[in-house]
C-alpha positions as semicolon CSV with decimal commas, in nm:
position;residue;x (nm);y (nm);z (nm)
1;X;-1,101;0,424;2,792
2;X;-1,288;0,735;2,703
3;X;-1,558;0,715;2,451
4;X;-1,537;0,762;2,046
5;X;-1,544;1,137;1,969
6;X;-1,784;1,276;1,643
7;X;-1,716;1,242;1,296
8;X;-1,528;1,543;1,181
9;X;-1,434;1,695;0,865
10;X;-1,079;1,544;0,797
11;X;-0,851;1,865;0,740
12;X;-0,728;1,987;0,411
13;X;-0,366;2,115;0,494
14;X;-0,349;2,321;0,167
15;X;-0,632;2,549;0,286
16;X;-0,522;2,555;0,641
17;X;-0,683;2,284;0,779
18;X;-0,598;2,157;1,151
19;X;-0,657;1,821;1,327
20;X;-0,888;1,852;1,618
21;X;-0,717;1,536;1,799
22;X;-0,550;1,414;2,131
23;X;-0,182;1,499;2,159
24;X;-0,124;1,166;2,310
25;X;-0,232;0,812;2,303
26;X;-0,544;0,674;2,111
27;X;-0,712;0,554;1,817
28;X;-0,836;0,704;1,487
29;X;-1,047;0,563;1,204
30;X;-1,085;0,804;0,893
31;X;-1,361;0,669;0,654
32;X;-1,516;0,771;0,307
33;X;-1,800;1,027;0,440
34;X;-2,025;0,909;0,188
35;X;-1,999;0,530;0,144
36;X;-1,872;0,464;0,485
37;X;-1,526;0,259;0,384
38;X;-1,263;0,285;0,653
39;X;-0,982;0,387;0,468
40;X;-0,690;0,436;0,736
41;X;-0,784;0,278;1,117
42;X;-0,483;0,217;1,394
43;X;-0,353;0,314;1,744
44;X;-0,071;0,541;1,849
45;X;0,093;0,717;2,079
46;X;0,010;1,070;1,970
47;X;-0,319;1,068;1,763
48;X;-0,297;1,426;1,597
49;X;0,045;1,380;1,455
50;X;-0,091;1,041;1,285
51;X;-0,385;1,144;1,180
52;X;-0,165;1,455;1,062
53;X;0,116;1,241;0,886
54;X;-0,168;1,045;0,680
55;X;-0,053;1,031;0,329
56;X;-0,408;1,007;0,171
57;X;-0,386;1,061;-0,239
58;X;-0,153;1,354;-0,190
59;X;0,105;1,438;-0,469
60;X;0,060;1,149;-0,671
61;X;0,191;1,213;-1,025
62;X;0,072;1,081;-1,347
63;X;0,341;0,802;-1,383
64;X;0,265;0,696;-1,043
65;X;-0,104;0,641;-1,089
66;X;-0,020;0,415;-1,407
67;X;0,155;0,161;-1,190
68;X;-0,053;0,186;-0,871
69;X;-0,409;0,078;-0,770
70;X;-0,650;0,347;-0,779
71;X;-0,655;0,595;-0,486
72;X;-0,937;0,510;-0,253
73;X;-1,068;0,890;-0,232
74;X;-1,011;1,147;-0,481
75;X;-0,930;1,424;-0,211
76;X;-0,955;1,438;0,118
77;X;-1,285;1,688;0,134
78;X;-1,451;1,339;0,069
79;X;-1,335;1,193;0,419
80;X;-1,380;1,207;0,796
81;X;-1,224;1,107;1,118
82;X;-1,302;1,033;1,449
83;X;-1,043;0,973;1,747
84;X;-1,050;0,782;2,089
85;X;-0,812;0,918;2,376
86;X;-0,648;0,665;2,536
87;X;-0,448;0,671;2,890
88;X;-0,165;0,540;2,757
89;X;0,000;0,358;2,430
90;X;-0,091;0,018;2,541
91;X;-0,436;0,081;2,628
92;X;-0,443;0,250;2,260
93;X;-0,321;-0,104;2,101
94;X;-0,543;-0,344;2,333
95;X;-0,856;-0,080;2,207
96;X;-0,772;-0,113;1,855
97;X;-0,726;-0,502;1,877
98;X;-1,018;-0,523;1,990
99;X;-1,249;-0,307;1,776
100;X;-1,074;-0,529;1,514
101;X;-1,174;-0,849;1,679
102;X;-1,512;-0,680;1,689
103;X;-1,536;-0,585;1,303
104;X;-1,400;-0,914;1,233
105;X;-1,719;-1,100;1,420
106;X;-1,937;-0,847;1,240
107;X;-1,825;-0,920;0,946
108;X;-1,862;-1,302;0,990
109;X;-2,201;-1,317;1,102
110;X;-2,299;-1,057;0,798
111;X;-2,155;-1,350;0,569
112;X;-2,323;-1,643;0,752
113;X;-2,630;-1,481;0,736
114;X;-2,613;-1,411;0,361
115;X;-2,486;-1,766;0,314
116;X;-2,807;-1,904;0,531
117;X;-3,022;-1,715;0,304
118;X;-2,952;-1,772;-0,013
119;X;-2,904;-2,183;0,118
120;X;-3,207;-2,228;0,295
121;X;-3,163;-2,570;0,502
């Protein structure tokens, strides 16, 4: 498995904007650039075109927003996205499990440790 590449600029396609991704296999996170919420994470077997087909606040009317949580970004000049070339689709999926398994024990030991502090033995 190859290693993360940097945070980039996620693309605005109604400037022109183009994905700078793998053609094949991987993972992708995209995250708020500012607060650091992940706001779309998963494997695939052809990163650009996922990272491309990412439906993120775009063309939601008026009615819709009365009847749907609030978009996590207001447009996507607020995010970024990184990728992770993979050698094949499996690979991608066994990556991504575990990077979840690995948030997932982060996030744990973050709670323990708040819990520990604020009930001191």
């Amino acid at each position: 498995m190859q290693t993360w590449s940097s945070w980039k600029q996620f693309p605005d396609a109604q400037i022109g904007g183009h994905v700078e991704a793998p053609i094949g296999p991987g993972v992708y996170e995209v995250r708020h650039a500012v607060t650091g919420r992940v706001v779309a994470f998963g494997h695939t077997g052809n990163v650009a075109n996922a990272i491309s087909d990412l439906k993120l606040n775009r063309g939601m009317n008026s009615i819709a927003r009365l009847f749907r949580r609030q978009p996590l970004v207001s447009g996507v000049s607020e995010l970024e996205y990184r990728t992770c070339a993979a050698s094949s689709r499996a690979e991608a999926k066994t990556t991504a499990s575990r990077m979840i398994g690995l948030r997932q024990s982060a996030w744990r030991r973050r709670v323990d440790t708040g819990w520990a502090a604020r009930h001191p033995g």
